[in-house]
Structure formats: C-alpha cells, structure tokens
OpenMM code with the backbone's topology and positions (N, CA, C; nanometers):
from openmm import Vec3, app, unit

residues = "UNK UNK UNK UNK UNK UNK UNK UNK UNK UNK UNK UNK UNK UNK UNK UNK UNK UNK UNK UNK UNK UNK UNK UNK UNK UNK UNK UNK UNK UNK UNK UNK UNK UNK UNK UNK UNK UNK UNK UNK UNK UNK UNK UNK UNK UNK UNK UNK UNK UNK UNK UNK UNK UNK UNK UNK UNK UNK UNK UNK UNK UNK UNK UNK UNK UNK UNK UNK UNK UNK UNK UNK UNK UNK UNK UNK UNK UNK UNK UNK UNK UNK UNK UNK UNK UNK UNK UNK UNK UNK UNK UNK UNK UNK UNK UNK UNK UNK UNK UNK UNK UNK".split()
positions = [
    Vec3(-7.2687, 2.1879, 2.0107),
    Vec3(-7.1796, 2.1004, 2.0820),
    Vec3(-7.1521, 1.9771, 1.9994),
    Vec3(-7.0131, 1.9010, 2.0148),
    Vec3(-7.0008, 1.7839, 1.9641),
    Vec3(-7.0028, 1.6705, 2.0840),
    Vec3(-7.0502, 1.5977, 2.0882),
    Vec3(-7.0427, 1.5067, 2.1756),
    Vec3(-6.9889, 1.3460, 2.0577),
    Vec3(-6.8637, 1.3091, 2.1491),
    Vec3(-6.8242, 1.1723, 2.1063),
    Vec3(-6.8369, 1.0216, 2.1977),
    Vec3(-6.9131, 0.9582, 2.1957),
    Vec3(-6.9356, 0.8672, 2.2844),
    Vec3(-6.9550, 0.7226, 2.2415),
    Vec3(-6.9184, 0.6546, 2.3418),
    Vec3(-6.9336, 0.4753, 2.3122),
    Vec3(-7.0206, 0.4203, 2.4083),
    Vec3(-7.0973, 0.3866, 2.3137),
    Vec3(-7.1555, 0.2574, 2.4311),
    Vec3(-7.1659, 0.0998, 2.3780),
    Vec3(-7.1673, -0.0052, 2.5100),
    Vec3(-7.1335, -0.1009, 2.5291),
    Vec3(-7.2014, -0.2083, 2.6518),
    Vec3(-7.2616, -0.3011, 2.5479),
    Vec3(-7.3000, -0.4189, 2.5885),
    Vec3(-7.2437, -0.4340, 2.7330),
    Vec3(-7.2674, -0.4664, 2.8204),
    Vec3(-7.2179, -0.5737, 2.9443),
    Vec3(-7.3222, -0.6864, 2.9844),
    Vec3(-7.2755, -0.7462, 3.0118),
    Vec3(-7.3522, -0.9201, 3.1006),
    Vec3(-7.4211, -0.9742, 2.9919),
    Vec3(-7.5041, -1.0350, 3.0284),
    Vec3(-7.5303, -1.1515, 2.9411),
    Vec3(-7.6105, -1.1177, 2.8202),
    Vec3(-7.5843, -1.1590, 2.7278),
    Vec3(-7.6284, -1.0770, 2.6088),
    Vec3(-7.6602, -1.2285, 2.4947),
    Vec3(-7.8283, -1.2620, 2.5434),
    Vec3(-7.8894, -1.3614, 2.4886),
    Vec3(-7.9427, -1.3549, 2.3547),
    Vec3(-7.9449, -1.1912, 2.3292),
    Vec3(-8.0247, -1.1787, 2.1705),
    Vec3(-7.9056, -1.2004, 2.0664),
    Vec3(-7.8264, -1.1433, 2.0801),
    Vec3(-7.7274, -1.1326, 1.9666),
    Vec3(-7.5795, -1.0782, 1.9793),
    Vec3(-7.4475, -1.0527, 1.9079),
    Vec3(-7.3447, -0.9808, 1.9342),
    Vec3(-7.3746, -0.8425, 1.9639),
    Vec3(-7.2141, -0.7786, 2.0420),
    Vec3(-7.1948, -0.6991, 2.0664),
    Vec3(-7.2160, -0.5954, 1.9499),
    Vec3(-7.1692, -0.6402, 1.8086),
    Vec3(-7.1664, -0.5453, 1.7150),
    Vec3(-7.3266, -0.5118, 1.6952),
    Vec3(-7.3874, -0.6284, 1.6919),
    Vec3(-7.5466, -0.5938, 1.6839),
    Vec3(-7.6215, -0.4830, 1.7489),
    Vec3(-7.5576, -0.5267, 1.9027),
    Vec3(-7.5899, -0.4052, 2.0131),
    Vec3(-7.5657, -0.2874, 1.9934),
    Vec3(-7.4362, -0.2647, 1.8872),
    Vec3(-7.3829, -0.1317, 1.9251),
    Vec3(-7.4541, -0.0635, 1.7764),
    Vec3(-7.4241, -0.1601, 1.6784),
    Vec3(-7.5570, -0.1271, 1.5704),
    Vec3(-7.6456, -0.0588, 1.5841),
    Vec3(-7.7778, -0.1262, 1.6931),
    Vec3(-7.8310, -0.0417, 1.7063),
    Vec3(-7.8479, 0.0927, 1.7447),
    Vec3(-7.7381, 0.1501, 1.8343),
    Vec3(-7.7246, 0.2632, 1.8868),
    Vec3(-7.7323, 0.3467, 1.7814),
    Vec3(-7.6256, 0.3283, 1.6702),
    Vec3(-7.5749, 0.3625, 1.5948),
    Vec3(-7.6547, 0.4289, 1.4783),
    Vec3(-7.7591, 0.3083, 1.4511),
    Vec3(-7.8752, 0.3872, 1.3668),
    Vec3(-7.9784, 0.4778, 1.4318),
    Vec3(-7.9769, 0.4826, 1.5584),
    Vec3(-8.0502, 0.5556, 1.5759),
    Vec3(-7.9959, 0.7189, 1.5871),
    Vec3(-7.8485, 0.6966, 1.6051),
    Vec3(-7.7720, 0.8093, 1.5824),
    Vec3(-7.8266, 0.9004, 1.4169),
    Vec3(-7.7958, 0.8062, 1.3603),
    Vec3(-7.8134, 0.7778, 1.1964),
    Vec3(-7.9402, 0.8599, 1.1908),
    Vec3(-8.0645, 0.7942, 1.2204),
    Vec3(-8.1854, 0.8022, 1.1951),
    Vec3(-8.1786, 0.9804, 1.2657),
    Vec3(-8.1849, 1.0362, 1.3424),
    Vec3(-8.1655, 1.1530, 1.4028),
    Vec3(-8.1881, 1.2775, 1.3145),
    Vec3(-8.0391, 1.2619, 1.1964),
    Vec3(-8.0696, 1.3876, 1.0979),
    Vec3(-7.9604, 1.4955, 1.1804),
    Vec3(-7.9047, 1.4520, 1.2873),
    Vec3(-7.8275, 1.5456, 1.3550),
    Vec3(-7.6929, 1.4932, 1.2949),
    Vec3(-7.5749, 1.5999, 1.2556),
    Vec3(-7.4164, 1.5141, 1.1679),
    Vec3(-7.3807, 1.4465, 1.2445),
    Vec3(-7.3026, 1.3390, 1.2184),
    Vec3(-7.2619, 1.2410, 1.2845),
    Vec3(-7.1502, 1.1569, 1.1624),
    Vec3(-7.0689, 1.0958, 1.2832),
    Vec3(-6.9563, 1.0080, 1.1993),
    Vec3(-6.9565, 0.9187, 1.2750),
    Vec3(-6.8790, 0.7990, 1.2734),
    Vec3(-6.8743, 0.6543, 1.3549),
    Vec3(-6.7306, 0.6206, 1.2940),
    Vec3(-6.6432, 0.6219, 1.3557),
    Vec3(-6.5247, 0.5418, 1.3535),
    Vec3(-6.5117, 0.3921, 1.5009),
    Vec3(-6.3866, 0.3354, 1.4787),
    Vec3(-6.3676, 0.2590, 1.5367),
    Vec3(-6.3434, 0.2408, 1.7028),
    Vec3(-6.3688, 0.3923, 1.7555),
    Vec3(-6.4096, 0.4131, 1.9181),
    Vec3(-6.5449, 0.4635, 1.9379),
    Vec3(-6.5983, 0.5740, 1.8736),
    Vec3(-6.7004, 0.6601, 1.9376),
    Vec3(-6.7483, 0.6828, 1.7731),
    Vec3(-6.8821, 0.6906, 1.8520),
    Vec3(-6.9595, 0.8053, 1.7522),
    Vec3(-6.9747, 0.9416, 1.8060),
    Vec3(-6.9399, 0.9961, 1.6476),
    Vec3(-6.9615, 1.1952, 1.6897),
    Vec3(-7.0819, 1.2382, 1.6418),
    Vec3(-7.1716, 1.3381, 1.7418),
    Vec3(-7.2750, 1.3840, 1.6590),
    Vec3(-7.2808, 1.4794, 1.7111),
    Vec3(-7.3208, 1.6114, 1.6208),
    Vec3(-7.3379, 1.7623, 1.6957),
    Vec3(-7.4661, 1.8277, 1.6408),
    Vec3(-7.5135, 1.8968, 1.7313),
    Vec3(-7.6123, 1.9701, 1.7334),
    Vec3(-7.5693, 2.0521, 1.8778),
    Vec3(-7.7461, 2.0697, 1.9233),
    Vec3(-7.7753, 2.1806, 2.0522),
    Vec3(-7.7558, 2.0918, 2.1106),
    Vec3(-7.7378, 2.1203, 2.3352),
    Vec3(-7.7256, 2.0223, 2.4296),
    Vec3(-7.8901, 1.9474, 2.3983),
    Vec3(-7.9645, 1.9665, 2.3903),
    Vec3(-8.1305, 1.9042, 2.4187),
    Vec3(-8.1201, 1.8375, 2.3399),
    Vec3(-8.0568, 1.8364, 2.1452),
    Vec3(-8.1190, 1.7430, 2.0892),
    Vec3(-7.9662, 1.6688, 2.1046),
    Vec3(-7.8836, 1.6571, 2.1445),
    Vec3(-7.7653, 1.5820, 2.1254),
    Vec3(-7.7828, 1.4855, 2.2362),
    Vec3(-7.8048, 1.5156, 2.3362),
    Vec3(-7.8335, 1.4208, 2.4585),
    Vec3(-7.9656, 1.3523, 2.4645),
    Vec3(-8.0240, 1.3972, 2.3968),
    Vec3(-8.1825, 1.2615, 2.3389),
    Vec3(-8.1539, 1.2049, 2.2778),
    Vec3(-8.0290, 1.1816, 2.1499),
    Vec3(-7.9879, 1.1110, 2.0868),
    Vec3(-7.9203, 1.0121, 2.1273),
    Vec3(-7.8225, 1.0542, 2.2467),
    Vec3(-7.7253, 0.9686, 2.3350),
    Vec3(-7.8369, 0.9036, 2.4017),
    Vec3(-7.9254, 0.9250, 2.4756),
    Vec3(-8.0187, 0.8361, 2.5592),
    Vec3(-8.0953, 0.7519, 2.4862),
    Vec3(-8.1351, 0.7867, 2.3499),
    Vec3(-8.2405, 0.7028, 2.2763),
    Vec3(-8.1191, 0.5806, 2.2352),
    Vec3(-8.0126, 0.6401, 2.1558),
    Vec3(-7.9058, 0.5273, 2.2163),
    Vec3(-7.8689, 0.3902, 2.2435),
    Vec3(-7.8692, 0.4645, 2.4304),
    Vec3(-7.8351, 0.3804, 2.5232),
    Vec3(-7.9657, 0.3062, 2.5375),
    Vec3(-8.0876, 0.3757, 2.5163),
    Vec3(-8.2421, 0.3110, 2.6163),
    Vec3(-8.2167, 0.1744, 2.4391),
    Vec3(-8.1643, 0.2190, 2.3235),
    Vec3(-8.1668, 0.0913, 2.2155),
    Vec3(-8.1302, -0.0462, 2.2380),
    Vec3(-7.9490, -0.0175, 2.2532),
    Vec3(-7.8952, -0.0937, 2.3637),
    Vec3(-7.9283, -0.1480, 2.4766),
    Vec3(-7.9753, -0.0906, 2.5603),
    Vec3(-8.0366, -0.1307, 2.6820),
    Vec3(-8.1930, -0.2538, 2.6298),
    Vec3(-8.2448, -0.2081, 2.5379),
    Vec3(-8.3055, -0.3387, 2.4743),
    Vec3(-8.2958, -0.4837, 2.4836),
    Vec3(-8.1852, -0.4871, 2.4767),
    Vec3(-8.1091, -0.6053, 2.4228),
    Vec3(-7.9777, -0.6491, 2.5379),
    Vec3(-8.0015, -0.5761, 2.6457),
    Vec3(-7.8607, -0.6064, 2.7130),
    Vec3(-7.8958, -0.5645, 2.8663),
    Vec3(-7.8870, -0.6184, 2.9171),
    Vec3(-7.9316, -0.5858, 3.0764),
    Vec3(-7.7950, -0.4836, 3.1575),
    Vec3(-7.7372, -0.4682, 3.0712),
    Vec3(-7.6234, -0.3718, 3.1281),
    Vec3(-7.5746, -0.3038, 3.0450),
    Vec3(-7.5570, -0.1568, 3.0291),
    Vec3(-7.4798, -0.0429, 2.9148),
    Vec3(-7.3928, 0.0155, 3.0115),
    Vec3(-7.2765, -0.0046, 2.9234),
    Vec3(-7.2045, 0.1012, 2.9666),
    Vec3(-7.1650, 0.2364, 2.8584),
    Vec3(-7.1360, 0.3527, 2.9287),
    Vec3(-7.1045, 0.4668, 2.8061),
    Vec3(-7.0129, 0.5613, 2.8650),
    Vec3(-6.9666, 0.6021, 2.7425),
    Vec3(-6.8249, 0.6556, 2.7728),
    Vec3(-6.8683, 0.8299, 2.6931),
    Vec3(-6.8292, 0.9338, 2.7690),
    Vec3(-6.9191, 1.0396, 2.6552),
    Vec3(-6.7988, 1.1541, 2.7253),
    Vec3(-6.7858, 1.2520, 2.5984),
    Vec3(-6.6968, 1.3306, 2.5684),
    Vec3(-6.7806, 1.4297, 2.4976),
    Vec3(-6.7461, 1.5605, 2.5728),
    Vec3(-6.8388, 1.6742, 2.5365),
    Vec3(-6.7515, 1.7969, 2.4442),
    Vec3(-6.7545, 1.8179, 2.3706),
    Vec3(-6.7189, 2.0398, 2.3697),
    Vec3(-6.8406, 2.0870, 2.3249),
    Vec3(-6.8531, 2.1880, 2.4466),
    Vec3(-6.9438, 2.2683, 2.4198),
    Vec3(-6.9149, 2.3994, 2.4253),
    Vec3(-6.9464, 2.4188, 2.2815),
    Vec3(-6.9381, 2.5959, 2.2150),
    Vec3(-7.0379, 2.6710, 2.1556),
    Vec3(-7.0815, 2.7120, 2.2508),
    Vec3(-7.2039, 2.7919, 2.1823),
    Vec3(-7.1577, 2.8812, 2.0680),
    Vec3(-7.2740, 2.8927, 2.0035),
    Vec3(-7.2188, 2.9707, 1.8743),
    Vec3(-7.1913, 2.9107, 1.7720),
    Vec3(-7.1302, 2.8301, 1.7706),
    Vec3(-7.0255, 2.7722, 1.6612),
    Vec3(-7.1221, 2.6184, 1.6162),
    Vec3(-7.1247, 2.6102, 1.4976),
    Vec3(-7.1807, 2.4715, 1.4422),
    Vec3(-7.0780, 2.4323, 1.3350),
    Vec3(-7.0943, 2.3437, 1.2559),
    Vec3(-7.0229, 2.2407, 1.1381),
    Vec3(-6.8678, 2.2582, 1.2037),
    Vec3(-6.8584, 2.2248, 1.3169),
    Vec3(-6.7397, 2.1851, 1.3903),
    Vec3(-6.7028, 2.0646, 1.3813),
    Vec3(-6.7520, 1.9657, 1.3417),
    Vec3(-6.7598, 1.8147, 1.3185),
    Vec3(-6.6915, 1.7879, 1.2258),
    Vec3(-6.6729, 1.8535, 1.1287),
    Vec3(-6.5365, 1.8493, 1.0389),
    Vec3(-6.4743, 1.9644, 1.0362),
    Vec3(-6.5096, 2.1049, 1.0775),
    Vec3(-6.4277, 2.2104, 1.0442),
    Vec3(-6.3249, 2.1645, 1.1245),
    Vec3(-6.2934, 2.1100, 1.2989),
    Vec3(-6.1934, 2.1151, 1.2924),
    Vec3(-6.0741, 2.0162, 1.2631),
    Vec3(-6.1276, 1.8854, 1.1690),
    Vec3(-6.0384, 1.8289, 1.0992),
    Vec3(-5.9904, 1.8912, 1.0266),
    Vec3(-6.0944, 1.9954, 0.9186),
    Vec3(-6.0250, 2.0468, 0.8443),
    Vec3(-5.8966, 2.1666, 0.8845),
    Vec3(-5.9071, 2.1865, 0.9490),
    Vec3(-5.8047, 2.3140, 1.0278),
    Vec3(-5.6455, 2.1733, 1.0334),
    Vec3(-5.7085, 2.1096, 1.1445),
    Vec3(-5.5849, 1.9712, 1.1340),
    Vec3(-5.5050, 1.9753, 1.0099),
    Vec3(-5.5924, 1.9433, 0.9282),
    Vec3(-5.5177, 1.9131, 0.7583),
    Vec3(-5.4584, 1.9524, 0.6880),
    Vec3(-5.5244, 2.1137, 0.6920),
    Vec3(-5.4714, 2.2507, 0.6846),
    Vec3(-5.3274, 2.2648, 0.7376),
    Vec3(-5.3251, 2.2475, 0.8418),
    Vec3(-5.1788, 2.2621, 0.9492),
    Vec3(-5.0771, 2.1730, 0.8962),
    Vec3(-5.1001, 2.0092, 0.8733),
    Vec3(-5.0413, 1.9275, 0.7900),
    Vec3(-4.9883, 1.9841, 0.6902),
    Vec3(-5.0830, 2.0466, 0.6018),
    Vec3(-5.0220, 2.0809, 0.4625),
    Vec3(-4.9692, 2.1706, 0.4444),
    Vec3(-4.9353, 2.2108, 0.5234),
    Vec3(-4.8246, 2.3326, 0.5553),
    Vec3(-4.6957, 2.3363, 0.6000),
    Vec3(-4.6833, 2.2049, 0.6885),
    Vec3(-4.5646, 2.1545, 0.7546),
    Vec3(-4.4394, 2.1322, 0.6123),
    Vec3(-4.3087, 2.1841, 0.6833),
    Vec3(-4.2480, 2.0898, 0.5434),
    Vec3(-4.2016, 1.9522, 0.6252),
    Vec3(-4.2233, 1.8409, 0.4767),
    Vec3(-4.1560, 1.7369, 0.4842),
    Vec3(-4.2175, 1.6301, 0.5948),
] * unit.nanometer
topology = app.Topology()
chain = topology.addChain("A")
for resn in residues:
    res = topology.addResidue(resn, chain)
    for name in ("N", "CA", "C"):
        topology.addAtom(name, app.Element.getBySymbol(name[0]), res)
C-alpha cells in the first residue's frame, strides 16, 4: 500500500515552529527504512498495512510531543500484490507524457 498523509500542529505550540513539528514526523518516516518521499503537501510511504500505519502513528504520537493538538490528513491505495508503486506509477505518468505529441 501507499499511504500519503499530512500532519499538523494545532493550538498552542510553546516548543517551537510548525516546520519543527512536522520535521519531526518526517524523520521518523525517514528513520523507518520503509520508501518514502516528502513534497510540499504529504509524505508518501509504502510498505504492508501493519508497518505503514506504525509509521503514521509513531508520526503523529512525534508531533503530538510537542503540540497538544494533531491534526492528519491520510490517503490510502491499497493493492495487494504490487510493491515499488511509489514511483512506478510516476513513471507510467512520464511515460504517457513522452508519448504525447507536442
């Protein structure tokens, strides 16, 4: 499965910025060993449902550290069977692009 999700600081947030907060999520995504990318909405990371959703909770419980309120936003496909979907299907995208004329 790929799961793409955001999470986010709410209320009062005495330790440090938002980016800090979300930082941390982020490495722990990182730290995992499961693929993963981070653009400017969500992070993607895929594996199985068990280890993808311990990742999302270890996460949020990071965040939640530091912030008396998380919010998260989470986006699933789940396909059994199928792995290195995390870029295969950009690459298919690109593929299609480079085919188009003009």
């Amino acid at each position: 499965m790929i799961a793409a999700f955001s999470i986010s600081p709410t209320g009062s947030d005495e330790t440090g910025s938002v980016s800090e907060a979300v930082a941390r999520a982020v490495r722990v995504v990182r730290e995992s060993g499961l693929p993963c990318e981070t653009n400017s909405m969500f992070t993607n990371v895929e594996g199985e449902w068990d280890e993808v959703m311990a990742v999302v909770k270890a996460a949020v419980d990071a965040v939640a550290e530091v912030s008396p309120r998380v919010g998260l936003v989470l986006k699933a496909d789940i396909r059994p069977g199928y792995d290195g979907q995390l870029t295969a299907k950009v690459e298919r995208i690109e593929s299609a692009l480079a085919g188009q004329d003009g």
